[in-house]
C-alpha positions as CSV (number, residue, x, y, z in Angstrom):
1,X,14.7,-40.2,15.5
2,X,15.3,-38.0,18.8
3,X,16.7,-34.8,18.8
4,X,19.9,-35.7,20.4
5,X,20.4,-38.2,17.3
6,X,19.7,-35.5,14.6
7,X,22.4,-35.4,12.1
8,X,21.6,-31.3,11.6
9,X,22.4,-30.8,15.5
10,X,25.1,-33.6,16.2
11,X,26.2,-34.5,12.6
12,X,29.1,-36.9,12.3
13,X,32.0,-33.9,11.7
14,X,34.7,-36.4,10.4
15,X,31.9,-37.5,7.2
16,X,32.4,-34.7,5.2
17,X,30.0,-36.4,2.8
18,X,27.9,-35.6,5.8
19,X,28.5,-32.2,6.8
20,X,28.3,-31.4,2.8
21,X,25.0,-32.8,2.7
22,X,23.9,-31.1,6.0
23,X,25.5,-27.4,4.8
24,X,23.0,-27.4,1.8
25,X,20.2,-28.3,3.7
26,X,21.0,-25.5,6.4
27,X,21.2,-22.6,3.4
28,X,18.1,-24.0,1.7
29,X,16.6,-23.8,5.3
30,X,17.8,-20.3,5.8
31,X,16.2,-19.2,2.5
32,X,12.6,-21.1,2.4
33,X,12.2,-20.5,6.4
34,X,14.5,-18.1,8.3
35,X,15.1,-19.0,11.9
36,X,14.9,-22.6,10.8
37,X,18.2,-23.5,10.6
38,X,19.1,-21.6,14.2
39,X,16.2,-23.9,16.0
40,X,18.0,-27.4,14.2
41,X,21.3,-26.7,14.6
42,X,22.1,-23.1,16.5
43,X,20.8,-21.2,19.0
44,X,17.1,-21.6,19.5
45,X,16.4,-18.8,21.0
46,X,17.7,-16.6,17.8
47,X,16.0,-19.3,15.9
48,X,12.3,-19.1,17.8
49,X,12.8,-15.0,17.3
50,X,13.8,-15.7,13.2
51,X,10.8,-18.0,13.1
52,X,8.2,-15.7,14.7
53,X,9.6,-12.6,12.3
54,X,9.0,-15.2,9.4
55,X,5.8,-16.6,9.9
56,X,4.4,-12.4,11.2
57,X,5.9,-11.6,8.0
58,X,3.8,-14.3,5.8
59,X,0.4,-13.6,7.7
60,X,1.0,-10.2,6.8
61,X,1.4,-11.0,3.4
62,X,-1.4,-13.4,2.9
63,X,-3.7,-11.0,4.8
64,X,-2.7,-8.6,2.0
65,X,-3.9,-10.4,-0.9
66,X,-6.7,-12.0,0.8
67,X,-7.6,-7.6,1.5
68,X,-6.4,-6.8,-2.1
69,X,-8.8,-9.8,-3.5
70,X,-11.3,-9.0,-1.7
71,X,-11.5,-4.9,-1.0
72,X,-8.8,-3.7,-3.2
73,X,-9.9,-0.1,-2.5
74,X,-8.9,-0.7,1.4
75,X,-5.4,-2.0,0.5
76,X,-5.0,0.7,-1.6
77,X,-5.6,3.7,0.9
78,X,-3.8,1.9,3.5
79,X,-0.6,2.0,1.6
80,X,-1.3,5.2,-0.3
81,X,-0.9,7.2,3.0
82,X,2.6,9.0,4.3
83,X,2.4,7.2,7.5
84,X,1.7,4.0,6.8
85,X,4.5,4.0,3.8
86,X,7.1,4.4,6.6
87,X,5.8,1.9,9.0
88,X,6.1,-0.4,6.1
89,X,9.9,0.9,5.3
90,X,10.9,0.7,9.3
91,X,9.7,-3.0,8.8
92,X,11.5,-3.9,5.6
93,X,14.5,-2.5,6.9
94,X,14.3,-4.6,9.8
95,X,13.7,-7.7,7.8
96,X,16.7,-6.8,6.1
97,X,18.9,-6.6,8.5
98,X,17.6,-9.6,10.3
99,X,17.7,-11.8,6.9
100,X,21.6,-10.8,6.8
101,X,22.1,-11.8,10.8
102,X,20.8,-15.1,10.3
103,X,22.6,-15.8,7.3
104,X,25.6,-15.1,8.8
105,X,25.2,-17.2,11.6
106,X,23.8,-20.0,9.5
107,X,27.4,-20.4,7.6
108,X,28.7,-20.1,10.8
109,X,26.5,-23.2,11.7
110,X,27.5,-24.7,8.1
111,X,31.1,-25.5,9.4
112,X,32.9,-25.1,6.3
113,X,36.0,-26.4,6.8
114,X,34.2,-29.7,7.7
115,X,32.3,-29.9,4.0
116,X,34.0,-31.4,1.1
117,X,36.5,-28.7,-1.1
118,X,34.8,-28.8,-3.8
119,X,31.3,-27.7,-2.0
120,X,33.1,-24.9,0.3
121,X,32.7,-21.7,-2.4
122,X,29.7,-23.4,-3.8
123,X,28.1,-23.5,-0.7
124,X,29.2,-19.6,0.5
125,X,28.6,-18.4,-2.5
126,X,24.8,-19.5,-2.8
127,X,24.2,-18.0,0.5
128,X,25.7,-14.6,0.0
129,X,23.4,-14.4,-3.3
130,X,20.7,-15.5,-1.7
131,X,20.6,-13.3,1.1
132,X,22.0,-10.2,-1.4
133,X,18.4,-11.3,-3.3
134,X,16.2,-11.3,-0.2
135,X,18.0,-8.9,1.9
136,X,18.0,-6.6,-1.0
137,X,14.9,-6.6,-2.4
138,X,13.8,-6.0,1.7
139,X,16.4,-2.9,1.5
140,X,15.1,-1.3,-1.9
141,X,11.6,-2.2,-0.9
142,X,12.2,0.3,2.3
143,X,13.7,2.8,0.1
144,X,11.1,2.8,-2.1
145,X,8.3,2.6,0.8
146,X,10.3,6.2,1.8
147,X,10.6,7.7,-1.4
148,X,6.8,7.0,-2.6
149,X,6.1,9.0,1.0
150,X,8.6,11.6,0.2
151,X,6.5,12.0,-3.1
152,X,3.1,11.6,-1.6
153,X,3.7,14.5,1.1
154,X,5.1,16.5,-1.6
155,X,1.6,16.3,-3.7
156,X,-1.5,15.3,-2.0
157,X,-2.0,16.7,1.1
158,X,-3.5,15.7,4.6
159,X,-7.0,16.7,5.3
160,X,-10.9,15.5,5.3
161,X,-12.2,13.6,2.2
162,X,-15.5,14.9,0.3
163,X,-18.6,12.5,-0.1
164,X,-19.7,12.2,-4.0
165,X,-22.6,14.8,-4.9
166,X,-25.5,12.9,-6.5
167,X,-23.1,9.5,-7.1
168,X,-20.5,11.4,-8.8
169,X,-16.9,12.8,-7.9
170,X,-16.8,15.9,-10.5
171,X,-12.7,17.1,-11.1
172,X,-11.3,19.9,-12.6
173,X,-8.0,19.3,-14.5
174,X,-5.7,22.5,-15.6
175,X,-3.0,22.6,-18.3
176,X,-0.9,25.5,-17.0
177,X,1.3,26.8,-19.2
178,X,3.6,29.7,-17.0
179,X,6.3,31.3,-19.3
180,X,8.7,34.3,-19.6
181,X,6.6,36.2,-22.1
182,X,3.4,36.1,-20.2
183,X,2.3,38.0,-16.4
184,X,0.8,34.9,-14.2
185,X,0.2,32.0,-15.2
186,X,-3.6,30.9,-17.9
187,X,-4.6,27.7,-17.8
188,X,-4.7,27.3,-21.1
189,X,-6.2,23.2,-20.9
190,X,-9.6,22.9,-18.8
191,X,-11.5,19.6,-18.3
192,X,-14.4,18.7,-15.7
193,X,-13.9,15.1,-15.6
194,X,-17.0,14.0,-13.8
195,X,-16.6,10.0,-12.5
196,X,-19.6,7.8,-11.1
197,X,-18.2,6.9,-7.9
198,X,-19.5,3.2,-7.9
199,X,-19.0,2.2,-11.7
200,X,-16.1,4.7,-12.6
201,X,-18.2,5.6,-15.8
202,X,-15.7,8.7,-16.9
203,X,-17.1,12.0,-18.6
204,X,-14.7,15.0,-19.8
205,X,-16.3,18.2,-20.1
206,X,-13.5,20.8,-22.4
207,X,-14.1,23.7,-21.4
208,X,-13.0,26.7,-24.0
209,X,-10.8,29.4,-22.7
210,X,-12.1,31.6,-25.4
211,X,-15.7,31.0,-23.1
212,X,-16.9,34.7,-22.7
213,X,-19.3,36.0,-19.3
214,X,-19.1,33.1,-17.5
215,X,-21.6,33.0,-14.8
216,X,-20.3,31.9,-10.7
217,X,-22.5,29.9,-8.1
218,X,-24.7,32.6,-5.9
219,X,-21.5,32.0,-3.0
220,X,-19.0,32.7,-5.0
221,X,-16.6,36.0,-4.1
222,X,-16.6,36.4,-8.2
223,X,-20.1,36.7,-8.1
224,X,-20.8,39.5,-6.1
225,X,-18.0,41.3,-8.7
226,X,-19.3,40.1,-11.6
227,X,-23.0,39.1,-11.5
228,X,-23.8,39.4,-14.9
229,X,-20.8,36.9,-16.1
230,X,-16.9,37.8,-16.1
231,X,-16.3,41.1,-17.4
232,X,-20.0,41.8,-18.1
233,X,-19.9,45.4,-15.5
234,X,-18.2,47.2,-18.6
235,X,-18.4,44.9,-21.8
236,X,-16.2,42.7,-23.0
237,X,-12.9,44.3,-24.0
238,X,-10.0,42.0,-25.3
239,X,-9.2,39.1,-23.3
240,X,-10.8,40.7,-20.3
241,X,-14.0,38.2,-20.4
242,X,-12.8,35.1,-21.3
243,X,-12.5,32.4,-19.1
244,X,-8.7,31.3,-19.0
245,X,-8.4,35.3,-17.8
246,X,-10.0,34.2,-14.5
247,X,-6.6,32.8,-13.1
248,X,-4.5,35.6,-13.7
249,X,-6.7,38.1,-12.3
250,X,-8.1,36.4,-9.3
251,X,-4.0,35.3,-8.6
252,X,-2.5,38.7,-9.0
253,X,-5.1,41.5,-8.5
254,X,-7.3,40.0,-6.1
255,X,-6.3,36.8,-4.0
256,X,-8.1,38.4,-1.3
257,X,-11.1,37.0,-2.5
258,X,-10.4,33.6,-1.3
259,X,-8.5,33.7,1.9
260,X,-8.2,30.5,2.8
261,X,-7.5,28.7,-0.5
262,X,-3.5,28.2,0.2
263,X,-4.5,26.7,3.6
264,X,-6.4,24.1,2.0
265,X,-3.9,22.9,-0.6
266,X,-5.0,25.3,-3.2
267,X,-4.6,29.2,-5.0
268,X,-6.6,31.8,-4.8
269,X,-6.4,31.5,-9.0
270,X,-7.4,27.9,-9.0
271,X,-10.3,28.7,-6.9
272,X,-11.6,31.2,-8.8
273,X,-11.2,29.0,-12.1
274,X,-13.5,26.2,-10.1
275,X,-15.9,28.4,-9.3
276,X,-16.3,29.2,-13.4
277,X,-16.5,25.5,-13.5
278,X,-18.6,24.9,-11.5
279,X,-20.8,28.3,-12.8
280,X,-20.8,26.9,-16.4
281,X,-20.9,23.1,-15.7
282,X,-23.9,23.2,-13.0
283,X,-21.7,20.2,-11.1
284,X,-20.1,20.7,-7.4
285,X,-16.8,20.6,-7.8
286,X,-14.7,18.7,-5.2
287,X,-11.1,18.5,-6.1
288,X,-8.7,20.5,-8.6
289,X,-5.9,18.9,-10.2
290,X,-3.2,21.4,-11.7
291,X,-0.5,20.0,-14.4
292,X,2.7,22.4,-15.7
293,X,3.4,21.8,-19.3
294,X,6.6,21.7,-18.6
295,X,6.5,19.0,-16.5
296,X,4.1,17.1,-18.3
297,X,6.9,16.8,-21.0
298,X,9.1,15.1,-18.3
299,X,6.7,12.8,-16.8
300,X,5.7,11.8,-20.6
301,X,9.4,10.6,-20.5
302,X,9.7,9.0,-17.4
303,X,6.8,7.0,-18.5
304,X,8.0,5.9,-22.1
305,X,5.9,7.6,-24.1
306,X,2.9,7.6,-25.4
307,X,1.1,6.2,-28.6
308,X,-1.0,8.7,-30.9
309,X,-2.4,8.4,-34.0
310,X,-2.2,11.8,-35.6
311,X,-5.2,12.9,-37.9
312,X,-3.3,15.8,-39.3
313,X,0.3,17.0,-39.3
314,X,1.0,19.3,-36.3
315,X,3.4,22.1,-36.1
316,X,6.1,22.1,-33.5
317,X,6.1,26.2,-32.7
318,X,5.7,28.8,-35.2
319,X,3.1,31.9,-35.4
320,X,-0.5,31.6,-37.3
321,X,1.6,31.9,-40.6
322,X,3.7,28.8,-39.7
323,X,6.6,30.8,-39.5
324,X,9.6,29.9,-36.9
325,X,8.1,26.0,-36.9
326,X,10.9,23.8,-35.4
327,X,9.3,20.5,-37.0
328,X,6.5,18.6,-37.5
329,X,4.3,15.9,-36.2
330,X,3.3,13.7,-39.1
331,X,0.0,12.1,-39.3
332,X,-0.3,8.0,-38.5
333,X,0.5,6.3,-35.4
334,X,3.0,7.9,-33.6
335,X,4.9,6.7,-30.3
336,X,5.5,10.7,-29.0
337,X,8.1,11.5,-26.2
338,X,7.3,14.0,-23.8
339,X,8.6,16.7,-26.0
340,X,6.7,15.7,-28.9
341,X,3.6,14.7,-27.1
342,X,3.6,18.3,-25.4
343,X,3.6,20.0,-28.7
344,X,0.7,17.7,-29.7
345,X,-1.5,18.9,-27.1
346,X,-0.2,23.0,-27.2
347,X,-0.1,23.4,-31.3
348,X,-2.7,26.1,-31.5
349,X,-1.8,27.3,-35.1
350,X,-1.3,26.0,-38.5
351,X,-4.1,23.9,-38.6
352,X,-7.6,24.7,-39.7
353,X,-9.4,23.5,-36.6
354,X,-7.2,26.0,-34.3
355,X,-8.3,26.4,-30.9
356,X,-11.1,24.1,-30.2
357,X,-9.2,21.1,-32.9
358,X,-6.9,21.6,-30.0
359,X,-8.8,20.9,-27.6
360,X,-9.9,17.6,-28.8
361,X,-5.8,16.8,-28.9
362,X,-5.6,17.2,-25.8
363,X,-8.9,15.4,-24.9
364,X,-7.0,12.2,-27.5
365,X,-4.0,12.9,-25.5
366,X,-5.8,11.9,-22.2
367,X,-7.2,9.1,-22.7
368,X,-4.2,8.0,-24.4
369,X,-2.4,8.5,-20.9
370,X,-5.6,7.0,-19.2
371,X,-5.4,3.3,-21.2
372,X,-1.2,3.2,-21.8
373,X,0.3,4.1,-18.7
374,X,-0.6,0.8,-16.0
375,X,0.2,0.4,-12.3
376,X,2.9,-2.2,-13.5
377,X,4.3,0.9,-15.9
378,X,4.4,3.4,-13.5
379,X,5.7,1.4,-10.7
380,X,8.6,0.0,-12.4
381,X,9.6,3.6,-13.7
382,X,8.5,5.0,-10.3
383,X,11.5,7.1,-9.2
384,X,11.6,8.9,-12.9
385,X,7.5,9.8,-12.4
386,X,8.3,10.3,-8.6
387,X,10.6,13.1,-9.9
388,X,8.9,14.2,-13.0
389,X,5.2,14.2,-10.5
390,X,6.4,16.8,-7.4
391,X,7.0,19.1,-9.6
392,X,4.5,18.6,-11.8
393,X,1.1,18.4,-10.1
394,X,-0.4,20.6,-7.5
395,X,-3.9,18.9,-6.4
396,X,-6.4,18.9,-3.1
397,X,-7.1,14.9,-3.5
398,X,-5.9,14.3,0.2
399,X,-3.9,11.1,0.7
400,X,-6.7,9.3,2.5
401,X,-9.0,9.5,-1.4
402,X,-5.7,8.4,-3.0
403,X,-6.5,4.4,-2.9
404,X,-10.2,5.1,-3.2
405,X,-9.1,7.0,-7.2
406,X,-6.9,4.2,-7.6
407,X,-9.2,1.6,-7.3
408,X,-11.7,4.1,-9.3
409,X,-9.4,4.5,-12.1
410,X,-8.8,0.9,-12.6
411,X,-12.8,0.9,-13.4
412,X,-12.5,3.8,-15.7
413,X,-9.7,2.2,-17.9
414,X,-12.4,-0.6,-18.5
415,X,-15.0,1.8,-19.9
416,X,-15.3,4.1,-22.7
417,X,-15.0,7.4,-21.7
418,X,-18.0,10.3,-23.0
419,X,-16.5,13.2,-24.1
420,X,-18.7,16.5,-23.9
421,X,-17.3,19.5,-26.0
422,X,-18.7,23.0,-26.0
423,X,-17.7,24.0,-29.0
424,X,-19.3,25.9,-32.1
425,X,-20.3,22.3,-33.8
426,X,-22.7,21.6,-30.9
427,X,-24.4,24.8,-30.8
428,X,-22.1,26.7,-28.4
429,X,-21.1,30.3,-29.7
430,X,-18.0,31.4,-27.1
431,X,-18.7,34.9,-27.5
432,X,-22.3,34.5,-26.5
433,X,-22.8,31.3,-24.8
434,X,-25.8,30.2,-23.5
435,X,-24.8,28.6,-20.1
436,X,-29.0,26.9,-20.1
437,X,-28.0,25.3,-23.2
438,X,-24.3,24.3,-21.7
439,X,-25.9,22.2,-19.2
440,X,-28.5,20.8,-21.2
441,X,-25.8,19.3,-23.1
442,X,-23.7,18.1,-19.5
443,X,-27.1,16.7,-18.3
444,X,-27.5,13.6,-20.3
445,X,-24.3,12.5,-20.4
446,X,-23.5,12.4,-16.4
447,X,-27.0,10.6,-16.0
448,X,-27.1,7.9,-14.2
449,X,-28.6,5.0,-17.1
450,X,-32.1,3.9,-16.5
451,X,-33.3,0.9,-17.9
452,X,-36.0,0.6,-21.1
453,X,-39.3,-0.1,-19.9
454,X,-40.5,-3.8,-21.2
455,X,-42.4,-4.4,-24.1
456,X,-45.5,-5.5,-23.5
């Protein structure tokens, strides 16, 4: 059949069996290949332009997954960066925009007075859904491309990326917990989370914040101050030596000390609380992550939840004597909203294991968050986390590590994590630790495995 013949070109206009038959073909078109219907039956040089934008559009896409399939961790950091995100919205946008032109012009094309009665809303009505559906999901995706950059800038910032030390990337993660009854703010949750950078084997190191003379790496500012351990130049008076003190000191009486720290993304506090880290753990420590309480509670919510199952019943508030408690957390398996969930991880009195039982809540608490919360959960409640997550986290991961983690933490969820706690049942006395012995006990369990030697 030649062109000139074609029935989607020159149809028969007084068969309106025919131009019924040839409308549904030319919104069918317009959905499955854009441009399509302008080369047929329009004007081909919109129709060559619609075709090219669909056929850029799916090599794009089928490079994607053929990247994702291969080198997931490449997709990753090529969408997980501010730029790209709005190169990607500028182009979704246009998509959508074009998808609504050429739907337009293919009901012009349609001729629906010429189409039978009955077909004439059917056959309108199908193409406005469809190009509502593909227009805008193209228009959301945009918005969402711009406000996953909005949320990026806001958190993670621009800068050089640091190599793994000996295989590993070692992270410090701080519970702060700023209020009106207390000067400054103490972190009063510290992990090293220490990740093998090829396998995303996961240790957590809880570090006490009861820890007492805690020794700094030889470059540290704190340990020309303090070479002995914090507060070791006059004894240890209340508080003064204890590790979660670091912050508030370092913050408020001396942020000289680290003069470049809010240039790079950080706080003089928070650096001083690495170097402790790093002083007790013997591990380099290349990124911080900081997480208010407070928000924590909201991005709990914005998530769904979280599943627990509580060894003993937990007090929500209250003193030491379990006096001015709000409520309870009963024991059993508990799904915990933000509110609840907080209070699992801050309780600190009224029950027997106090402090360091704690601690191993929050460490439960973790890897609850760790397992539960999946790419699919967090997308599809992105603007809630998006808003819970700028004013909950302050970090130095830039944006260019963010798809490298990603990729890493998909291996983590896979694995069991090793949980190291320095706490009086492994031999660790806060009051006088012995930082030799610390390490000793770090030192296995961030090992790389070796194999047994055969039998012979």
């Amino acid at each position: 059949m030649t062109l000139a013949a074609s029935p989607i070109r020159y149809p028969d206009v007084a068969s309106r069996t025919v131009m019924t038959r040839r409308a549904w073909w030319l919104v069918v078109l317009n959905f499955l290949i854009p441009g399509a219907p302008q080369v047929l039956a329009g004007s081909r040089k919109l129709g060559r332009f619609g075709l090219g934008a669909t056929l850029t559009l799916w090599s794009l896409a089928i490079i994607a997954f053929v990247v994702w399939l291969l080198w997931p961790a490449t997709l990753y950091t090529v969408f997980s960066t501010s730029i790209t995100l709005w190169v990607v919205a500028a182009v979704l946008a246009f998509y959508a925009v074009l998808w609504v032109i050429l739907t337009f012009d293919t009901l012009r094309l349609v001729r629906l007075v010429k189409t039978a009665p009955s077909a004439r809303a059917w056959v309108a009505a199908v193409s406005v859904l469809l190009m509502a559906g593909v227009s805008g999901t193209a228009a959301y995706g945009a918005y969402f491309a711009t406000t996953t950059s909005g949320f990026l800038a806001s958190v993670f910032p621009t800068g050089p990326s640091e190599p793994p030390v000996d295989g590993r990337y070692n992270i410090l993660l701080l519970g702060g917990d700023s209020g009106p009854d207390r000067e400054g703010m103490r972190p009063d949750s510290m992990t090293v989370v220490s990740i093998d950078a090829e396998t995303g084997q996961a240790v957590t190191i809880g570090l006490p914040r009861d820890l007492e003379y805690v020794p700094f790496p030889d470059d540290s500012p704190l340990a020309a101050v303090y070479p002995e351990g914090y507060g070791a130049i006059d004894g240890c008076e209340v508080d003064v030596c204890q590790l979660n003190s670091i912050y508030t000191e370092v913050e408020l009486k001396s942020p000289e000390m680290y003069p470049n720290a809010v240039a790079e993304g950080s706080e003089p506090g928070i650096e001083g609380v690495r170097d402790a880290a790093e002083g007790i753990t013997g591990l380099e420590i290349q990124y911080y992550a900081l997480i208010d309480m407070q928000g924590f509670q909201q991005l709990i919510d914005a998530l769904g939840g979280v599943d627990i199952n509580v060894d003993v019943r937990i007090p929500i508030g209250g003193d030491e004597n379990n006096e001015g408690v709000d409520g309870w957390i009963e024991p059993g398996q508990q799904h915990l909203d933000g509110y609840h969930a907080l209070w699992y991880g801050r309780a600190r009195y009224g029950t027997a294991g106090g402090d360091y039982e704690r601690m191993a809540r929050q460490r439960v608490l973790q890897e609850a968050v760790l397992h539960q919360f999946t790419p699919t959960n967090v997308l599809s409640k992105f603007q809630e986390v998006a808003a819970a997550g700028a004013d909950t986290v302050k970090t130095d991961i830039p944006q260019s590590m963010l798809g490298y983690f990603v990729n890493l933490s998909m291996k983590t969820k896979e694995l069991p994590v090793t949980t190291v706690e320095l706490v009086p049942e492994n031999g660790v006395d806060p009051t006088e630790p012995d930082y030799e012995y610390i390490r000793s006990l770090i030192a296995p369990a961030i090992a790389p495995a070796t194999e047994e030697p055969a039998e012979e």
